[in-house]
VEXSE-103786 format. One line per 8 residues: their letters; for each residue x negated, y negated, z negated of C-alpha. Coordinates in Angstrom, 3 decimals. Each point is the difference from the previous one (the first is absolute). Example, Ala and Ser with C-alpha at 12.3 -4.5 7.8 and 13.67 -1.06 7.14 Angstrom:
BEGIN
as> -12.300 4.500 -7.800; -1.370 -3.440 0.660
***
This chain:
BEGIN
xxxxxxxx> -21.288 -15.844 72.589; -0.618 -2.587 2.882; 2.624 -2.622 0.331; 0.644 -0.722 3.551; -0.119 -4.049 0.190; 2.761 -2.214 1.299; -0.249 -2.494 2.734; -2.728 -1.861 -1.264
xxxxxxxx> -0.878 -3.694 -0.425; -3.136 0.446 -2.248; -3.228 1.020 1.311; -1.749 2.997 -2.365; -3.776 1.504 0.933; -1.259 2.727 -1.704; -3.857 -0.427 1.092; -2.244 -1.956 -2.665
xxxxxxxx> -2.016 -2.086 2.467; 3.345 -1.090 1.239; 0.647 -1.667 -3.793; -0.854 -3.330 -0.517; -1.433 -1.804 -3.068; 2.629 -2.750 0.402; 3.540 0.050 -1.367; 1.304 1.729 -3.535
xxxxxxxx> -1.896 3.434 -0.563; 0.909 1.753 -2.516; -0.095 4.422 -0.840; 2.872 1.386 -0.865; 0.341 3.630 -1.558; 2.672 1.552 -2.259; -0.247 3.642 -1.937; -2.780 -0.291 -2.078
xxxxxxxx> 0.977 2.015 -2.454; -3.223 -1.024 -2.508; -0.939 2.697 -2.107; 3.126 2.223 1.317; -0.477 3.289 -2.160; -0.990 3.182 2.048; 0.944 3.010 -2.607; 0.203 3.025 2.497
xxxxxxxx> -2.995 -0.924 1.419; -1.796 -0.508 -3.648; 0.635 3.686 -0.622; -1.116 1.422 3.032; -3.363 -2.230 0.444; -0.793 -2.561 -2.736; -3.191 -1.227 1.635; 1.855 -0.864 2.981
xxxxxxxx> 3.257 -1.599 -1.411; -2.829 -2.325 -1.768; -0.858 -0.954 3.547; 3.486 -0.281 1.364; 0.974 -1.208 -3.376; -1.997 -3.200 0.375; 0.762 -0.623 3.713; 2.417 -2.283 -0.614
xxxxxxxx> -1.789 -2.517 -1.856; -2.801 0.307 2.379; 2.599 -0.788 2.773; 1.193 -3.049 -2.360; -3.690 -1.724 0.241; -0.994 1.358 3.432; 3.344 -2.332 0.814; -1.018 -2.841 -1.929
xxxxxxxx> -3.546 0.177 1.634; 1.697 0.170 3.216; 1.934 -3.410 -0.308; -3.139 -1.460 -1.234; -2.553 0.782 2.497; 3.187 -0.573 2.828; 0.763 -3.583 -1.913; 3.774 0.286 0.570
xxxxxxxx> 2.432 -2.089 -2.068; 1.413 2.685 -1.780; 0.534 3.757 -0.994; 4.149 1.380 0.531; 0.468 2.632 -2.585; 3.712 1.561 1.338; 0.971 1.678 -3.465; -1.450 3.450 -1.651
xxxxxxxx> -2.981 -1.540 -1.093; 0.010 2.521 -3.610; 1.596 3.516 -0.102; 3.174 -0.046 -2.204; -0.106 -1.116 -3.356; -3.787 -0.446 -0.688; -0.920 -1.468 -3.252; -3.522 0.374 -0.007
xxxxxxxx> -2.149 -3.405 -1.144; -2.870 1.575 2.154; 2.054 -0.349 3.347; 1.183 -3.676 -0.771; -3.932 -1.249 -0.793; -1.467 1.437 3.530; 3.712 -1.219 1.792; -0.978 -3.475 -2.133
xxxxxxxx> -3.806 0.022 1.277; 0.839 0.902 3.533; 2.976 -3.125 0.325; -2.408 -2.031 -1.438; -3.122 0.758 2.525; 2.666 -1.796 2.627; 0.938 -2.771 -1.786; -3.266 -0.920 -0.522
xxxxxxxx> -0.217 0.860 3.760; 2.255 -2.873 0.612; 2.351 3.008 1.249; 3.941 0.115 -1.022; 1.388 3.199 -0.564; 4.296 0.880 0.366; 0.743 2.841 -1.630; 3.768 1.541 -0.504
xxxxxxxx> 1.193 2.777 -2.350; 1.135 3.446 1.864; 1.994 2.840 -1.423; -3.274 1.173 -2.003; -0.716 -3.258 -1.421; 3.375 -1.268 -1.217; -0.600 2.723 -2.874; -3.333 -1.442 -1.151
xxxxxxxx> -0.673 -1.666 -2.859; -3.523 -1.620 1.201; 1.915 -1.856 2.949; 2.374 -1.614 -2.018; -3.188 -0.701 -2.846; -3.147 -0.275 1.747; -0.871 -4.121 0.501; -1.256 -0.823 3.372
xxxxxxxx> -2.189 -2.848 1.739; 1.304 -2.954 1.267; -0.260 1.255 3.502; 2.043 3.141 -0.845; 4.101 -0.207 0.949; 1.994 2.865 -1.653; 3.414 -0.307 1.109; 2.453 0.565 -1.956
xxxxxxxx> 3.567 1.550 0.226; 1.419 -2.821 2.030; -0.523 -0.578 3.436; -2.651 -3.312 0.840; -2.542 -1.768 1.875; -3.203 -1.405 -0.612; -1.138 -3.068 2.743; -3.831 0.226 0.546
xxxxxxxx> -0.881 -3.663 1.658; -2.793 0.441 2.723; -1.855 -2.676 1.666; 0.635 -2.801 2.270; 2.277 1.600 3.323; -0.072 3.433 -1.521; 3.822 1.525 -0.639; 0.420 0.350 -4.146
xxxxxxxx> 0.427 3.491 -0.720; 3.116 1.639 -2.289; -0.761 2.905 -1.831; 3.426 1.617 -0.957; 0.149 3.235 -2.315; 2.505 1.739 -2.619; -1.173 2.655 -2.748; 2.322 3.074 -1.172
xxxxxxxx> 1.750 -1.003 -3.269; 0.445 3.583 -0.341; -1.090 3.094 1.536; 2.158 0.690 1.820; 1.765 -2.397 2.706; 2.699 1.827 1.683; 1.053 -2.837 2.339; -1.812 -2.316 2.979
xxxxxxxx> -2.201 -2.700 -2.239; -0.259 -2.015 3.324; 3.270 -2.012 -0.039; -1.782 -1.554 -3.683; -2.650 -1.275 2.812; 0.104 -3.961 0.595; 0.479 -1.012 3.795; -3.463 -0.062 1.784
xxxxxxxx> -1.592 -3.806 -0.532; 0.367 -1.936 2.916; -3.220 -1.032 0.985; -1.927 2.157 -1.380; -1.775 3.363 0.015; 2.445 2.305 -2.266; -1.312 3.351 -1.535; 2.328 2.583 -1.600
xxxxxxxx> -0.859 1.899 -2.716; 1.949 2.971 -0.170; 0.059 3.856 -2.081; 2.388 1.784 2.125; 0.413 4.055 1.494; 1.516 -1.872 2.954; 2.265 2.528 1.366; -1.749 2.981 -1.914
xxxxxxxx> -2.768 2.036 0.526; -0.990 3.689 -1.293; -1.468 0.184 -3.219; 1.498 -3.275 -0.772; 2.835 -1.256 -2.032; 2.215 -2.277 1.177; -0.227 -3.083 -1.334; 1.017 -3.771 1.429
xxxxxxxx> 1.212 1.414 3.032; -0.300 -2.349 2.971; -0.541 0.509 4.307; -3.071 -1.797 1.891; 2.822 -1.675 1.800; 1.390 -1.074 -3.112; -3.909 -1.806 -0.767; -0.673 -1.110 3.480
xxxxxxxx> 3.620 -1.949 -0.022; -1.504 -2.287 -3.051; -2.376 -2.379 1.973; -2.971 0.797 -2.235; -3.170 0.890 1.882; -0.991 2.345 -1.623; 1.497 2.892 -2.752; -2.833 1.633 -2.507
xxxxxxxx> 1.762 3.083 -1.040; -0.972 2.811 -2.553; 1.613 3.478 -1.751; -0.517 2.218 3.291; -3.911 1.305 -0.349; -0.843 0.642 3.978; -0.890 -3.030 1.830; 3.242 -1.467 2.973
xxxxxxxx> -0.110 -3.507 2.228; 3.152 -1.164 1.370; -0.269 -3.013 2.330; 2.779 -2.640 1.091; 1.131 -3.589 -0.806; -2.084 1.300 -3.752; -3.139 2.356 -0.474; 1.227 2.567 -2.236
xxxxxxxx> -2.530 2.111 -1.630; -0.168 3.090 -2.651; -3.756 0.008 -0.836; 0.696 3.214 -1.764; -2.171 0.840 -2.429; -4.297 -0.837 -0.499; -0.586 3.182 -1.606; 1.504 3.270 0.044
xxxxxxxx> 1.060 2.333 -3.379; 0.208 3.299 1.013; 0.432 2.410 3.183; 3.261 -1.630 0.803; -1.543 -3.288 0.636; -2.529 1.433 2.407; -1.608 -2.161 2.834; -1.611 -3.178 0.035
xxxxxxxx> 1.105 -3.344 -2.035; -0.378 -3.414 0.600; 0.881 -3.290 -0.688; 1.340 -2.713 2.777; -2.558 -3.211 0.423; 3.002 -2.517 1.676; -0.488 -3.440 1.556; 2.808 -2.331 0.823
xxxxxxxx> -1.081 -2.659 2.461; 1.706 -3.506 -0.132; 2.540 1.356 3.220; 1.231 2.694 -1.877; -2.057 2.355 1.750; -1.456 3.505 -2.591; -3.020 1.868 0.302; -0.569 3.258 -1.978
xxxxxxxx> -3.159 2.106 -1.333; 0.341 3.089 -1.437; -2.838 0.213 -2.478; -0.626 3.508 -1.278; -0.311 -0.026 -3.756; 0.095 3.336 -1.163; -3.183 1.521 -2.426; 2.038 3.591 0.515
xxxxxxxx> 1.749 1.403 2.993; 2.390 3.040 -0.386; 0.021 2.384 2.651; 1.703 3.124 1.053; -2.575 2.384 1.803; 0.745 3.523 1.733; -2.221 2.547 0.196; 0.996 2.733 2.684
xxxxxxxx> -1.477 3.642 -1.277; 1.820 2.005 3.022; -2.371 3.122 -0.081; -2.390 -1.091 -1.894; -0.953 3.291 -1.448; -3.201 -1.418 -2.120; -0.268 -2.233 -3.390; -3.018 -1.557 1.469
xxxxxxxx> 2.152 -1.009 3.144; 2.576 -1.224 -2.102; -2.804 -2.660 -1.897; -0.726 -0.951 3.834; 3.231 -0.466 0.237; 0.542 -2.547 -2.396; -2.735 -1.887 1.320; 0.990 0.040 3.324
xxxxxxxx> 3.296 -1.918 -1.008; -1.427 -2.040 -3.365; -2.784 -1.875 2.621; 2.441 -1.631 2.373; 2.638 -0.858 -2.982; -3.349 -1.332 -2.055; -1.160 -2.100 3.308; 3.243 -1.275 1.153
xxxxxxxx> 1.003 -1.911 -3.185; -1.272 -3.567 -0.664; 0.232 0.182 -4.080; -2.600 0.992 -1.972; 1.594 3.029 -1.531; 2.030 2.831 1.523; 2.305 1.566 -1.941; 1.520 3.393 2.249
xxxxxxxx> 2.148 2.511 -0.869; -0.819 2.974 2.276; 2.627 2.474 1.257; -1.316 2.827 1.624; 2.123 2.131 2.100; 0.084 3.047 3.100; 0.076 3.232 -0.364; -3.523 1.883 -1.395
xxxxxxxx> -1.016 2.701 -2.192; -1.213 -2.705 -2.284; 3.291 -0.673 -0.767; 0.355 2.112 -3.255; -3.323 -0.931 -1.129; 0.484 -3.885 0.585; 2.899 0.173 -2.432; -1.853 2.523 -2.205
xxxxxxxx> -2.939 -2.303 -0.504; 1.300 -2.955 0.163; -2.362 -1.334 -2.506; -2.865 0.795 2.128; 1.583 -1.055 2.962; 0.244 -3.270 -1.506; -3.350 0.023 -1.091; -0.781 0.741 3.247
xxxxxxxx> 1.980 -3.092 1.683; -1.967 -2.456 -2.744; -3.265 1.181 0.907; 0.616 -0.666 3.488; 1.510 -3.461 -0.946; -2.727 -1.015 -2.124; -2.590 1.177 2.470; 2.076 -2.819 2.728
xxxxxxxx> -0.222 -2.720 -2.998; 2.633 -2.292 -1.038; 2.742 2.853 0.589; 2.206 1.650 -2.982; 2.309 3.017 -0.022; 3.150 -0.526 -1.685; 1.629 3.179 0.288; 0.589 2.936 2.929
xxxxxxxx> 2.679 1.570 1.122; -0.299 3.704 1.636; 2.559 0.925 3.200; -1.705 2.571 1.193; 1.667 2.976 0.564; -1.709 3.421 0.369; -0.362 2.123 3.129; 3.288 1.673 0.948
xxxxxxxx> -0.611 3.875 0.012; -0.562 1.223 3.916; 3.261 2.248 0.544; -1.147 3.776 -0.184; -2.396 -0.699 -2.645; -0.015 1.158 -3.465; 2.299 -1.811 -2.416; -1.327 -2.934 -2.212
xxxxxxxx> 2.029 0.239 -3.155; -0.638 -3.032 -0.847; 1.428 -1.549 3.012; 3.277 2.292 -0.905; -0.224 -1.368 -3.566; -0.462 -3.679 1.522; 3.056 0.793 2.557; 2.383 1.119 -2.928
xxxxxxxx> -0.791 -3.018 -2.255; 0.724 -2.218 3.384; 3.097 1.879 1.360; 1.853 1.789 -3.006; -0.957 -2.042 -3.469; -0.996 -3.596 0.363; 2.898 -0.594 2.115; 2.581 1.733 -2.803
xxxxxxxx> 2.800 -1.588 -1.837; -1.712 1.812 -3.170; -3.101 -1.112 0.399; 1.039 -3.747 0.651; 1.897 0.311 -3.119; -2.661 1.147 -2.093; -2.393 -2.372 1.772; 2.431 -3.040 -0.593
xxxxxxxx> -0.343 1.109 -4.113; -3.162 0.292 -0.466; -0.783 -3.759 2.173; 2.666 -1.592 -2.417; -1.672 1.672 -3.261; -3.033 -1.675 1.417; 1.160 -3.422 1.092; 1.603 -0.138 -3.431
xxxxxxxx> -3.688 0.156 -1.365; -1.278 -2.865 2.134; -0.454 -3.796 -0.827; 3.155 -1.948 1.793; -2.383 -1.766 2.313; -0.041 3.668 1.805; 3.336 0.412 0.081; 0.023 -0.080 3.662
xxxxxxxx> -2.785 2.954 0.623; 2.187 2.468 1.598; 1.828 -2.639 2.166; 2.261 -2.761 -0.114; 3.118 1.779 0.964; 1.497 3.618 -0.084; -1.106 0.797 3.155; -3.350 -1.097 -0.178
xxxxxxxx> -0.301 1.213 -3.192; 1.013 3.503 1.346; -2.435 -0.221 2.905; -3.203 -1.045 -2.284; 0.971 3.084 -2.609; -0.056 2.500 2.867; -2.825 -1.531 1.828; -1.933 0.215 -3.702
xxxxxxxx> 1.026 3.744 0.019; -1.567 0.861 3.622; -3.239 -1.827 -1.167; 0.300 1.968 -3.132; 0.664 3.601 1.605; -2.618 -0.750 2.500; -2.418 -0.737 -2.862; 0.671 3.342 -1.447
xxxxxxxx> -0.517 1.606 2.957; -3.280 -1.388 0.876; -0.925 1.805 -3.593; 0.796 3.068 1.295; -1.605 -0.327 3.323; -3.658 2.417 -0.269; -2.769 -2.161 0.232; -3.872 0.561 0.768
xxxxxxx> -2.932 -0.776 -2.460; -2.025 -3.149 1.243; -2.445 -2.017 -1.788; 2.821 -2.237 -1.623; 2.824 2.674 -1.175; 0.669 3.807 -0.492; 2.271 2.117 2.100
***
């Protein structure tokens, strides 16, 4: 999402050797998330949830280096610094150690409590530098004093009292300083955004109409600038969880000259990049010019991202004679994809997911029963009211066996439920058919 700016009285530059040293610097980010728990992920690959696992804390002091070696004045953390109700003594030393390599920096840090961190016990415990301001659950300022002809700068912020906040937080906002250089520090899904809950809903216009010059914003995890009478930014998030927060993530390096005028850098901050990769096997009648395959489209992925690790869940899709195979052996196709990736360097697998579709039979020729078995699965079961029903039981007996954090596996809603238990049952008759499918001996399986 790309806000498009309103007339504009402040300038903004996005190019680095356009930033100058002078006036307040400071990084802002939001969505840490420290030491966010990654359970699915645990199960299907513990060596690399260890990896992903610790991402987040290497984001944390990548950050902290960053304001160092940049010298700005301070470090903007816009809420969602933990993930939920963490309790572990272990995450509040290396959050401790971390705030404390920037005050002895001479570097301030702001930080506000999200959604995530209004139910945590270490930011309502933990005791922080001198240089660190928590706010709390009412709305304030802190004045920073600057030297002689430099505009004083007002920080302004407001935590979540609770985790949820239904209602706009800005009116709780003081009126912007008069001169001075005002900064907003706000949690907020705006006006929404997929994926997102809605919480401390607000509009750009609603921001831009408060005179501050600028608004550091947090919750939504994909990086937005809006620009008007205020810079608005979402930083999103420095480092990505799982598939869903693919792409690359950053932090914002901002510099507010004496006239009001804002500079941003995006600094990328990521140690692992998730990726979604396709692999096109249209005809590819050959295992070996499947592996090519996955080369072909792991290099570029591998090559165009800046992090140091690439994390890529493959789909591979088209129609081939592979296509019964791939979902046979889908534990050597896997094998397959992690040679390749380990053979690029600095590339995982996280998982693979199989679209391909067989030949369809040439009309004339003989029958394929399993394409007739596949065709009355599609056409006269998995679309029956008896089979939904006796699909819906046997999800609920299951569900009923989960932990509540799951609750939510087969969707959110009836619909979406209904959608995911059917799309589970395609995979599934797929699967089965793939088992059936006659094979040929090779070196790594028997027909």
């Amino acid at each position: 999402m790309l806000w498009l700016g309103l007339a504009s009285s402040t300038a903004i530059r996005e190019k680095p050797e356009d930033i100058p040293i002078a006036g307040f610097r400071f990084i802002h980010t939001a969505d840490i998330h420290l030491d966010s728990p990654l359970k699915s992920l645990a199960l299907r690959n513990p060596e690399l949830a260890e990896l992903v696992g610790g991402a987040s804390r290497q984001a944390l002091s990548d950050i902290v280096d960053l304001c160092i070696n940049e010298r700005v004045d301070a470090l903007i953390i816009a809420g969602d610094l933990y993930d939920g109700d963490q309790t572990s003594m272990k995450t509040a030393r290396f959050l401790a150690s971390e705030l404390n390599r920037l005050s002895a920096a001479g570097i301030r840090t702001f930080i506000i409590r999200g959604n995530h961190d209004a139910m945590s016990r270490i930011s309502r415990e933990l005791v922080l530098p001198d240089l660190v301001k928590l706010f709390g659950g009412r709305a304030e300022h802190v004045l920073i004093e600057r030297g002689p002809g430099e505009k004083p700068v007002a920080i302004h912020g407001l935590s979540f009292a609770s985790p949820t906040a239904p209602e706009s937080l800005l009116p709780k906002y003081a009126r912007a300083l008069p001169d001075a250089i005002n900064i907003g520090i706000m949690h907020t899904s705006l006006g929404g955004a997929p994926g997102h809950d809605s919480y401390a809903p607000c509009s750009p216009a609603d921001l831009q109409a408060t005179g501050y010059e600028y608004w550091a914003l947090g919750h939504i995890h994909k990086r937005s600038v809006a620009t008007g009478s205020a810079t608005i930014v979402m930083p999103g998030m420095p480092q990505g969880r799982d598939i869903n927060e693919d792409g690359p993530k950053s932090v914002t390096l901002v510099s507010i000259g004496n006239d009001g005028a804002v500079s941003l850098d995006e600094r990328q901050t990521a140690l692992a990049e998730f990726a979604r990769v396709t692999v096109d096997a249209s005809g590819l009648a050959e295992w070996s010019d499947l592996a090519g395959a996955l080369t072909d489209a792991l290099a570029p992925a591998r090559s165009g991202s800046t992090a140091p690790q690439l994390v890529v869940r493959l789909t591979v899709s088209g129609e081939t004679p592979l296509a019964w195979r791939m979902r046979r052996d889908a534990d050597l196709l896997m094998a397959e994809a992690e040679e390749r990736a380990a053979q690029i360097g600095g590339t995982w697998i996280e998982k693979i997911e199989i679209g391909c579709t067989p030949p369809r039979t040439v009309e004339g020729s003989a029958t394929d029963p399993l394409h007739e078995l596949k065709a009355l699965i599609d056409n006269a079961i998995l679309g029956s009211d008896a089979y939904e029903t006796a699909l819906a039981a046997v999800a609920e007996t299951l569900q009923a066996q989960l932990p509540t954090d799951l609750r939510d596996l087969f969707g959110t809603d009836e619909a979406e439920t209904r959608a995911r238990r059917l799309e589970l049952a395609r995979q599934g008759a797929d699967d089965v058919l793939a088992r059936l499918q006659p094979g040929h001996a090779t070196g790594s399986e028997t027909a």
